[in-house]
DRENDO-1510 file (C-alpha; in Angstrom, 1 decimal, always signed):
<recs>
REC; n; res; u; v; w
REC; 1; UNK; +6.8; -13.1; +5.1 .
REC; 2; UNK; +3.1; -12.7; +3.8 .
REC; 3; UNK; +3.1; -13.2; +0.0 .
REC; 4; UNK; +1.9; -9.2; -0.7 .
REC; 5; UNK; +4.7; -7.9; +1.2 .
REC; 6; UNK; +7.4; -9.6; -1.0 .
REC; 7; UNK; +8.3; -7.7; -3.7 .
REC; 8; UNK; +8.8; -10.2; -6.2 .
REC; 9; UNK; +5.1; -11.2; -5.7 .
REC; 10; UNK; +4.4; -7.8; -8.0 .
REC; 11; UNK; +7.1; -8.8; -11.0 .
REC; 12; UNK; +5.0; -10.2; -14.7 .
REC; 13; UNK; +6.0; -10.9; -17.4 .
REC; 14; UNK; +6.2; -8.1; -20.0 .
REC; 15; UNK; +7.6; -8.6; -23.8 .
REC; 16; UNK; +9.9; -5.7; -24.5 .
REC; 17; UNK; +7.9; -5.1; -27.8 .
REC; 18; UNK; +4.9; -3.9; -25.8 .
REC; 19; UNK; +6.5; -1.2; -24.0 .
REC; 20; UNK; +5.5; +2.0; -26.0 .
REC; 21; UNK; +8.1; +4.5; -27.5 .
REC; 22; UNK; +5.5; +7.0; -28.8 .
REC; 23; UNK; +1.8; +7.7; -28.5 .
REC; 24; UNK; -0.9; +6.4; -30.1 .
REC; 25; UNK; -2.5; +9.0; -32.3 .
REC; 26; UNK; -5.0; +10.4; -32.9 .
REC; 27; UNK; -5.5; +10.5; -29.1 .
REC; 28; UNK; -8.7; +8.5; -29.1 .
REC; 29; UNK; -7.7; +5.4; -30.8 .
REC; 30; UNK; -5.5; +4.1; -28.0 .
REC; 31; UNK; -6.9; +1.0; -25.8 .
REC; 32; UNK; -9.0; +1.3; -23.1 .
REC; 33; UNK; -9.3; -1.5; -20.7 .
REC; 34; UNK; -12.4; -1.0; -18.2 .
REC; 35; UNK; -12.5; -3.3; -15.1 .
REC; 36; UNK; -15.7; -2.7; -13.4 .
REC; 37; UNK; -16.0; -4.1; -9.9 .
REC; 38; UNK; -19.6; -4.5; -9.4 .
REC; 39; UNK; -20.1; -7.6; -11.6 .
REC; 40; UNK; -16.5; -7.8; -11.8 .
REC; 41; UNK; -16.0; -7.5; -15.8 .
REC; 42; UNK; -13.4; -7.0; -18.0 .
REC; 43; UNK; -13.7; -5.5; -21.2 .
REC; 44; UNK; -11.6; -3.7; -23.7 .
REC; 45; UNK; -12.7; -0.5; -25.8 .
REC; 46; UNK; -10.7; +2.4; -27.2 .
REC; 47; UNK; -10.4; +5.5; -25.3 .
REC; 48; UNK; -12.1; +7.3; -27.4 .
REC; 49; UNK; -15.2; +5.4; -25.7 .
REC; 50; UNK; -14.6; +6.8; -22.0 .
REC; 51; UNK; -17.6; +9.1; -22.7 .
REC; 52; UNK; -20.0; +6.5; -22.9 .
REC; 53; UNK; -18.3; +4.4; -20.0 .
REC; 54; UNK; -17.9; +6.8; -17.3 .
REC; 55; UNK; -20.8; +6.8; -14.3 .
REC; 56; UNK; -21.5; +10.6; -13.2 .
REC; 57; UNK; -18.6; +11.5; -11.3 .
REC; 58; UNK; -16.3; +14.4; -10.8 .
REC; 59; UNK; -12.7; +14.3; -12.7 .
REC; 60; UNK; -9.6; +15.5; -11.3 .
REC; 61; UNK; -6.5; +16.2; -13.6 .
REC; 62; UNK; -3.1; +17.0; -12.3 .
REC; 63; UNK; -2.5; +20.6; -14.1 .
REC; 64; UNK; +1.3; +20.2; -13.6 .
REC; 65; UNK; +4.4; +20.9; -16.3 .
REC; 66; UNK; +7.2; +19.0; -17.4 .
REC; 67; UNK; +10.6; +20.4; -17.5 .
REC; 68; UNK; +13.2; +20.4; -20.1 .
REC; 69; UNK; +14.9; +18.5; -16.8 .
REC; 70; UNK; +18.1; +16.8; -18.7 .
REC; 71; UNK; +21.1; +18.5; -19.5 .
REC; 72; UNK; +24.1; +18.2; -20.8 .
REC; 73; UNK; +27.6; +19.9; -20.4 .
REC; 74; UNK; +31.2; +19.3; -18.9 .
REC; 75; UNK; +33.2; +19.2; -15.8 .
REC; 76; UNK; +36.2; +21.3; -15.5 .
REC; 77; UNK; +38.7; +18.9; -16.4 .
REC; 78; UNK; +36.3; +18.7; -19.9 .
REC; 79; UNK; +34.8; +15.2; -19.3 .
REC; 80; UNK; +31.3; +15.1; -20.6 .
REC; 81; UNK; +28.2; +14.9; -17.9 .
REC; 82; UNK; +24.5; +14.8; -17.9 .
REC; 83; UNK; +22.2; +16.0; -15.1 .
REC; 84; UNK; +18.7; +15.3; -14.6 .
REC; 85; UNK; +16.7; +17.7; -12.5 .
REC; 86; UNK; +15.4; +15.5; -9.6 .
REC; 87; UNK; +13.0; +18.4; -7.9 .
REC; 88; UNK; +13.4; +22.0; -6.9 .
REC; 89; UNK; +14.5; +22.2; -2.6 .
REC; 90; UNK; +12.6; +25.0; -0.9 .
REC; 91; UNK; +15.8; +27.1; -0.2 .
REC; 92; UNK; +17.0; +27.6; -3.9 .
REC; 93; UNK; +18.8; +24.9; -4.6 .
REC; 94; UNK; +18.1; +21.2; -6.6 .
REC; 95; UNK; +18.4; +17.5; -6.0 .
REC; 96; UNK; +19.6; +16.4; -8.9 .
REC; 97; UNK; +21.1; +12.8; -10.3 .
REC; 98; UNK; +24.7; +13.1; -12.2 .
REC; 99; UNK; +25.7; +10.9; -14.8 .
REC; 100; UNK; +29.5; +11.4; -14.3 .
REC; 101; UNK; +31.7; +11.3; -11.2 .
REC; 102; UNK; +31.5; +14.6; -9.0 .
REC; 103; UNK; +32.8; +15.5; -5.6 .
REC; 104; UNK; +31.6; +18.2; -3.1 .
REC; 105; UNK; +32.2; +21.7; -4.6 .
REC; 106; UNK; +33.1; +20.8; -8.0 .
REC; 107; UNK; +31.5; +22.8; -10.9 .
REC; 108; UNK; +29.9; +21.7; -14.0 .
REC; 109; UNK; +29.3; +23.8; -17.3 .
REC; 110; UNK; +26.4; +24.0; -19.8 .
REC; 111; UNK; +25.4; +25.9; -22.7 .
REC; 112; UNK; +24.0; +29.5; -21.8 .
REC; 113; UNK; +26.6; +30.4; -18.6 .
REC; 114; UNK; +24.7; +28.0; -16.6 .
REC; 115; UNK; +27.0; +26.7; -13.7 .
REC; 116; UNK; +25.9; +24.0; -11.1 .
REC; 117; UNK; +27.9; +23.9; -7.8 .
REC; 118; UNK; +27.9; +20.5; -6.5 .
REC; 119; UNK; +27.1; +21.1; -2.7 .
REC; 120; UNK; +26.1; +17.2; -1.2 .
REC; 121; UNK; +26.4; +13.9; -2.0 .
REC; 122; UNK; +24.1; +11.7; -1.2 .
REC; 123; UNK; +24.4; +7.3; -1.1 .
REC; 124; UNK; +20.7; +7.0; -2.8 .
REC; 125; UNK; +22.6; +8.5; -6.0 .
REC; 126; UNK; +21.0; +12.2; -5.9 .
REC; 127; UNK; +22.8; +15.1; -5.5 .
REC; 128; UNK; +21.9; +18.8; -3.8 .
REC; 129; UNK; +23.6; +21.8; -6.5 .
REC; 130; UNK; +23.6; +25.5; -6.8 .
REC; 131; UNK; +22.8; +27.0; -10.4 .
REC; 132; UNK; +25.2; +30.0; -11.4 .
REC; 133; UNK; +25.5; +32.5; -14.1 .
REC; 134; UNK; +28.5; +34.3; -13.6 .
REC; 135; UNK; +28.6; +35.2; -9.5 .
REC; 136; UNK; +24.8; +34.9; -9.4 .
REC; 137; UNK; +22.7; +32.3; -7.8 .
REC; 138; UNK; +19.9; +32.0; -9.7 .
REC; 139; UNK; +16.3; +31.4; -8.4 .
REC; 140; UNK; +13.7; +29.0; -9.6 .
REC; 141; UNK; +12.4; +30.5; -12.4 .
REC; 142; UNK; +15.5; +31.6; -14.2 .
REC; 143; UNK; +17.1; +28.5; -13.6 .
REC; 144; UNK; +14.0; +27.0; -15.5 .
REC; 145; UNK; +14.1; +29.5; -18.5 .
REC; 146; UNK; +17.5; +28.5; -19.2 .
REC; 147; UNK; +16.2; +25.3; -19.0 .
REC; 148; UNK; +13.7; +25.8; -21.5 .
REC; 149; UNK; +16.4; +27.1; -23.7 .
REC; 150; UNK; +19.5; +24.3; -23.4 .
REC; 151; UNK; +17.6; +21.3; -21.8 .
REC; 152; UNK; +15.7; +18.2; -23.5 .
REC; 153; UNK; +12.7; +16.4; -22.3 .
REC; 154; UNK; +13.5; +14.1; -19.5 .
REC; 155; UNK; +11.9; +10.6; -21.6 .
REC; 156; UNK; +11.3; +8.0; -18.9 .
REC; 157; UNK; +14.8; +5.4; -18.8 .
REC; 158; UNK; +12.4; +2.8; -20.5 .
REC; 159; UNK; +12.1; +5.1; -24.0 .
REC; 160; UNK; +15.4; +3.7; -25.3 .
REC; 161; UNK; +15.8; +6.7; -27.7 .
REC; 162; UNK; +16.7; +10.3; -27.8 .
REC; 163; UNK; +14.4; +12.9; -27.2 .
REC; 164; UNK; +12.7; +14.9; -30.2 .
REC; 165; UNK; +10.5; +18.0; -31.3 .
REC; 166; UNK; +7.5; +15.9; -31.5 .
REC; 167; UNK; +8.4; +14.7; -27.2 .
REC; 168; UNK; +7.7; +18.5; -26.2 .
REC; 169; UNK; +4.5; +18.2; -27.4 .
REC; 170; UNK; +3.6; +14.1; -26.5 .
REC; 171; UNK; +5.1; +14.2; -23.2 .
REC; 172; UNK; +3.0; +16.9; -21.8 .
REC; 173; UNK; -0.6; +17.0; -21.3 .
REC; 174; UNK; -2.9; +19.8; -23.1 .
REC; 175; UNK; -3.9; +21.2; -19.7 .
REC; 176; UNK; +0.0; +21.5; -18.1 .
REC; 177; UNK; +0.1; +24.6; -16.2 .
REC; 178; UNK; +2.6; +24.7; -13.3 .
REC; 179; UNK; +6.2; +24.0; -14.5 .
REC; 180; UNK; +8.0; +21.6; -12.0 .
REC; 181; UNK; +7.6; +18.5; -13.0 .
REC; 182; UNK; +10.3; +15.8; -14.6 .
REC; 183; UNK; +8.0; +13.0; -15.6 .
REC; 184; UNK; +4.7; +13.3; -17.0 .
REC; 185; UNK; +1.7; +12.4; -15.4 .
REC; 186; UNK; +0.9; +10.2; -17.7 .
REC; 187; UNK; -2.8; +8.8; -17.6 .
REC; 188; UNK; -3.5; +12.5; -19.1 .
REC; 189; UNK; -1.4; +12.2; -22.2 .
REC; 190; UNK; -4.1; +10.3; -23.5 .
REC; 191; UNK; -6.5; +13.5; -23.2 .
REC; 192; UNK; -7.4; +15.7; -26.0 .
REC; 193; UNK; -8.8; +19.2; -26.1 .
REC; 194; UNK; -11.9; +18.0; -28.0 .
REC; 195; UNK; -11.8; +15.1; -25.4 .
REC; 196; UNK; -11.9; +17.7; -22.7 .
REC; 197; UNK; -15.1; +19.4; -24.1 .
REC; 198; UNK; -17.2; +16.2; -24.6 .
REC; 199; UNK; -16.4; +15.6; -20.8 .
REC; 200; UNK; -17.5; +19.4; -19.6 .
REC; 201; UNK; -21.2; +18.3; -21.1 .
REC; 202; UNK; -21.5; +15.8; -18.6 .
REC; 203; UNK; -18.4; +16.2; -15.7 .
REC; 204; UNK; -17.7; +19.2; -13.9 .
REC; 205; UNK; -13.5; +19.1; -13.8 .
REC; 206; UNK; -11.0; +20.1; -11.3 .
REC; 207; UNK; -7.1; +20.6; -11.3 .
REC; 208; UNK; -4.6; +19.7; -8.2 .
REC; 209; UNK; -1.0; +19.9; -9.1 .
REC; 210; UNK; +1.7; +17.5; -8.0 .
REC; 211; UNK; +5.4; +17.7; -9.4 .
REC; 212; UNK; +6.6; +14.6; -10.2 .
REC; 213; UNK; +10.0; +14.0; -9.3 .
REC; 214; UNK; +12.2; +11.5; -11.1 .
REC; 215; UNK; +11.5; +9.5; -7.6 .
REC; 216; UNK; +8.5; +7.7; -9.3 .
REC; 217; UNK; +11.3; +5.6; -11.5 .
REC; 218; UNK; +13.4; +4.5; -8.2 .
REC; 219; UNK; +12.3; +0.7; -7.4 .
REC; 220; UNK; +11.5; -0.9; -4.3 .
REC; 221; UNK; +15.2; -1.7; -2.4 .
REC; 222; UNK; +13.7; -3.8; -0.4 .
REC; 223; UNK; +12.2; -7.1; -0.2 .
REC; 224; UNK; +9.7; -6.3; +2.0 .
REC; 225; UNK; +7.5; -3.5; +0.5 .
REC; 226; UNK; +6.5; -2.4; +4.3 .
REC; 227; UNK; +10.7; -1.2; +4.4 .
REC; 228; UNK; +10.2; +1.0; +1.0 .
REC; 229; UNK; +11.1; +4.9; +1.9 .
REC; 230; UNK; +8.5; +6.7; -0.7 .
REC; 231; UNK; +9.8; +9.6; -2.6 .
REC; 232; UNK; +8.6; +12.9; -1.2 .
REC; 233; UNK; +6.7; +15.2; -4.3 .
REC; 234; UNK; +5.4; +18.7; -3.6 .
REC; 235; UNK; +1.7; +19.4; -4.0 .
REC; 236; UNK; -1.3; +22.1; -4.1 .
REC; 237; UNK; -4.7; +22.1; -4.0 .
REC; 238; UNK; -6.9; +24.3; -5.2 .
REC; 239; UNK; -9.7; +25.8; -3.1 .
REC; 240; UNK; -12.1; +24.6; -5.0 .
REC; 241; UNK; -10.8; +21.3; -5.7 .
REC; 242; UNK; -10.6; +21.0; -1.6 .
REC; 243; UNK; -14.4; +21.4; -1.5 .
REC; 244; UNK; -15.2; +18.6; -3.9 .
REC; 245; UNK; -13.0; +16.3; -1.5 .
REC; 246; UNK; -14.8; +17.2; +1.6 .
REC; 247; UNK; -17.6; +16.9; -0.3 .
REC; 248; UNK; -19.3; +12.7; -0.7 .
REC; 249; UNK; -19.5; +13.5; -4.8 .
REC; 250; UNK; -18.0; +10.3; -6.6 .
REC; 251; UNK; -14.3; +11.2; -8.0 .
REC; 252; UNK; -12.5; +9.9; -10.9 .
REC; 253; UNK; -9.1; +10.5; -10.7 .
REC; 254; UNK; -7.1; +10.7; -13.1 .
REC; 255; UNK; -4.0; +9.0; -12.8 .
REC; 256; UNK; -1.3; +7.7; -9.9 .
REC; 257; UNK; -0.3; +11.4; -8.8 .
REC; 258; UNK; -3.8; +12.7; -8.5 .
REC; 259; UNK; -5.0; +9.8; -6.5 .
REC; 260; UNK; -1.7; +9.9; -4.3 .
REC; 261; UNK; -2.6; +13.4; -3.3 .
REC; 262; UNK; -6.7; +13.3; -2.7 .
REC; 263; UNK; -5.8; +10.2; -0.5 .
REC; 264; UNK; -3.1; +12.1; +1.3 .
REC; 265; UNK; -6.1; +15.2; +1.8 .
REC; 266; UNK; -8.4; +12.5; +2.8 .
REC; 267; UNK; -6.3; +11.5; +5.9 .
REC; 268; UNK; -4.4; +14.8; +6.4 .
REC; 269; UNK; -6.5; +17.8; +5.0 .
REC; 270; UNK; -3.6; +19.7; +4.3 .
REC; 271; UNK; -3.8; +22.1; +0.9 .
REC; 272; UNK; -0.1; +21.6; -0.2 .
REC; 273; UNK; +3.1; +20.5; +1.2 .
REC; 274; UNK; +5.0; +17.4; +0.6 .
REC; 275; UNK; +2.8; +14.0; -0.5 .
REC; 276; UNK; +4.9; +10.7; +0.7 .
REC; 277; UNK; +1.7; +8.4; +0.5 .
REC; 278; UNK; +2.3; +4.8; -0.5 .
REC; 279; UNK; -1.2; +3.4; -1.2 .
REC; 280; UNK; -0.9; -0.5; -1.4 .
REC; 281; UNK; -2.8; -3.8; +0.2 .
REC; 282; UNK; -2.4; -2.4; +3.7 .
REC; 283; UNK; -3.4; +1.1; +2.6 .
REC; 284; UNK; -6.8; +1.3; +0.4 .
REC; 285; UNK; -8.1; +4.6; -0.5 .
REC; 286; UNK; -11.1; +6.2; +1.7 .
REC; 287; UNK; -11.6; +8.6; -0.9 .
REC; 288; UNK; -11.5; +8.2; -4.6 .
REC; 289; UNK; -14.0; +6.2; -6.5 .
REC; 290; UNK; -12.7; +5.8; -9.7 .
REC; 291; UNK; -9.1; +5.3; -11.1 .
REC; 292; UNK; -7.8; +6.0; -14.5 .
REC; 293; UNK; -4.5; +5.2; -14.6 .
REC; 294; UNK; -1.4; +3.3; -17.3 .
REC; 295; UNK; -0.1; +0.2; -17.2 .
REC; 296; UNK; +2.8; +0.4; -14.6 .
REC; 297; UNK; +6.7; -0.9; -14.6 .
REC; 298; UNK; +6.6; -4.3; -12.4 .
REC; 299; UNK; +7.7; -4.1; -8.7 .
REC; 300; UNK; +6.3; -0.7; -8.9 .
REC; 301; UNK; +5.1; +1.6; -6.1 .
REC; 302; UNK; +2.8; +2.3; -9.1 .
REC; 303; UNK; +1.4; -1.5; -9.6 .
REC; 304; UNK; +1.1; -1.8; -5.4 .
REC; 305; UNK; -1.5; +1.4; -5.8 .
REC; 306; UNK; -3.4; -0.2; -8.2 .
REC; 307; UNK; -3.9; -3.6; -6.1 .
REC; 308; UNK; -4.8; -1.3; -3.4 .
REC; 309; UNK; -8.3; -0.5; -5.5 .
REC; 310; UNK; -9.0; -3.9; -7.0 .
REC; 311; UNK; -6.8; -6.4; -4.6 .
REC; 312; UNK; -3.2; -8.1; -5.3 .
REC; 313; UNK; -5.3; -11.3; -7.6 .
REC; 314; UNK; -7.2; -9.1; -9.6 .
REC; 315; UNK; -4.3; -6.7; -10.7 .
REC; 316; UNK; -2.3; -9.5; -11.6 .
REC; 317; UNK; -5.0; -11.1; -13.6 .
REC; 318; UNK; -5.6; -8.0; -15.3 .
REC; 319; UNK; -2.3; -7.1; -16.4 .
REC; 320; UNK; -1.9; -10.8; -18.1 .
REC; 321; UNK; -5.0; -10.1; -19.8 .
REC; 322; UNK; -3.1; -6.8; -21.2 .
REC; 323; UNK; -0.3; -8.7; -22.2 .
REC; 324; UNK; -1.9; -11.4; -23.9 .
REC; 325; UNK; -4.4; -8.7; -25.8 .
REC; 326; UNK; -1.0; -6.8; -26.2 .
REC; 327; UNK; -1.9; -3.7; -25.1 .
REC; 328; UNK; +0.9; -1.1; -25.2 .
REC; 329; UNK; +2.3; -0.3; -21.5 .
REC; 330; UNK; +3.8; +2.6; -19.7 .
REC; 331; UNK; +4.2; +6.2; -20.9 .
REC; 332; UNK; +3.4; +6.6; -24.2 .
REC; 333; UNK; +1.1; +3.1; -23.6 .
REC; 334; UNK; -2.4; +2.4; -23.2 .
REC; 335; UNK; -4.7; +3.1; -20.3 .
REC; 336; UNK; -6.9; +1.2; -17.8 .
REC; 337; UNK; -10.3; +2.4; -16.2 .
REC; 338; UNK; -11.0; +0.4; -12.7 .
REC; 339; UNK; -15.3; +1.5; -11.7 .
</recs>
């Protein structure tokens, strides 16, 4: 087996006191690690210096919302459960992962008459329910208003603590928009409203939305990448968003999700629908220039993107840099900029 194909070929090693539990703020003062690949330089600043660092370029932010997705309630015979919101299914009902044992048709309770109706089972862990109140299905949107009401920010499983207040406001970016999501995108966490208006002087900006599932935290199964089955995540693209990726205007995208989806346009020119991309060393992007992105969990879909802008050496290279400068990693962490 070639070296980039095994999976343990993407594994580093990561102290557990460098994986962030909450932001740094203000926004601005978090690190900013800028690998240009012209003269192939590293160099660290703080984000509050991306002004000054990025070329002209176009920015794309991924507008979507995070869900209250975790909730917790009982089965029938009173044991305790907890359900994660996995993604909406485009006939009403929800893939969902169950912290409990269920069985086809059983019902679980939670706090408002919310019902879910276990309908499948599935071996990969997730699970296809029904949301009641009373004899009433409910649709989409009322299922997320209860939500909004009973349920608590789904924290990645790395954040070894409960949720709090402060999470609904840290664990969403300023510009979320389109509820649907149950992880954050989180390259734009670091992003401030005054951030945002510096940019507008120089960058015109532009919104897709992808809803990211909790899919993004499953590892690769496999020991051979090129077996991995990527996690399917439904996307839109604006109009005029679509005409800056026709277009040959450098991009900076901002973050895993964004780039997944204007390299999936790139080969596909679809507008929305499911995005399945996995970009890695056998799959480069033909679109996106620039990549703004976090430091990613190892063996990570997430890491294998990031070797497919700067090669498998590099990333590897750069990420013991991190360590060793201790920057703070994952979602609450620090960022990275790859010219």
């Amino acid at each position: 087996m070639n070296k980039l194909d095994n999976i343990n070929s993407y594994d580093y090693y990561l102290p557990n006191e460098l994986i962030a539990t909450t932001p740094i703020m203000p926004k601005e003062e978090a690190k900013l690690l800028v690998y240009d690949r012209k003269n192939n330089s590293i160099s660290h600043h703080k984000f509050g210096d991306l002004p000054e660092i990025l070329p002209q370029c176009d920015i794309i932010f991924n507008d979507t919302k995070v869900i209250k997705a975790r909730i917790y309630g009982t089965k029938q015979s009173g044991g305790k459960i907890e359900l994660l919101i996995n993604r909406p299914l485009s006939d009403g009902k929800f893939s969902v992962y169950i912290k409990g044992k269920v069985k086809p048709f059983d019902k679980l309770y939670f706090n408002e008459n919310l019902i879910a109706k276990v309908l499948e089972i599935f071996d990969d862990g997730s699970r296809i329910v029904e949301f009641y109140s009373g004899n009433k299905i409910l649709n989409l949107s009322e299922v997320f208003e209860i939500l909004n009401k009973i349920g608590h920010i789904p924290l990645p499983p790395y954040i070894k603590r409960d949720d709090t207040k402060d999470d609904e406001i840290w664990y969403q970016s300023v510009f979320a928009k389109h509820s649907g999501a149950v992880a954050a995108p989180t390259a734009s966490l670091h992003f401030s409203d005054e951030m945002l208006e510096i940019l507008r002087k120089q960058h015109e900006i532009y919104y897709l939305t992808l809803h990211v599932g909790a899919g993004t935290f499953k590892g690769v199964e496999f020991e051979d990448i090129n077996k991995h089955i990527m996690h399917s995540e439904y996307f839109n693209i604006p109009n005029n968003t679509a005409e800056i990726l026709k277009s040959n205007r450098p991009i900076l995208g901002v973050g895993t999700t964004v780039t997944r989806v204007v390299e999936d346009y790139a080969r596909n020119h679809v507008l929305n629908g499911e995005c399945k991309l996995f970009l890695n060393y056998k799959n480069r992007p033909i679109r996106q220039n620039y990549l703004l992105t976090n430091f990613h969990l190892p063996k990570s879909t997430l890491i294998m993107l990031v070797t497919a802008f700067i090669g498998y050496e590099k990333t590897m290279e750069i990420y013991k840099v991190a360590v060793d400068e201790k920057y703070r990693f994952y979602s609450y962490g620090d960022a990275m900029l790859i010219l």
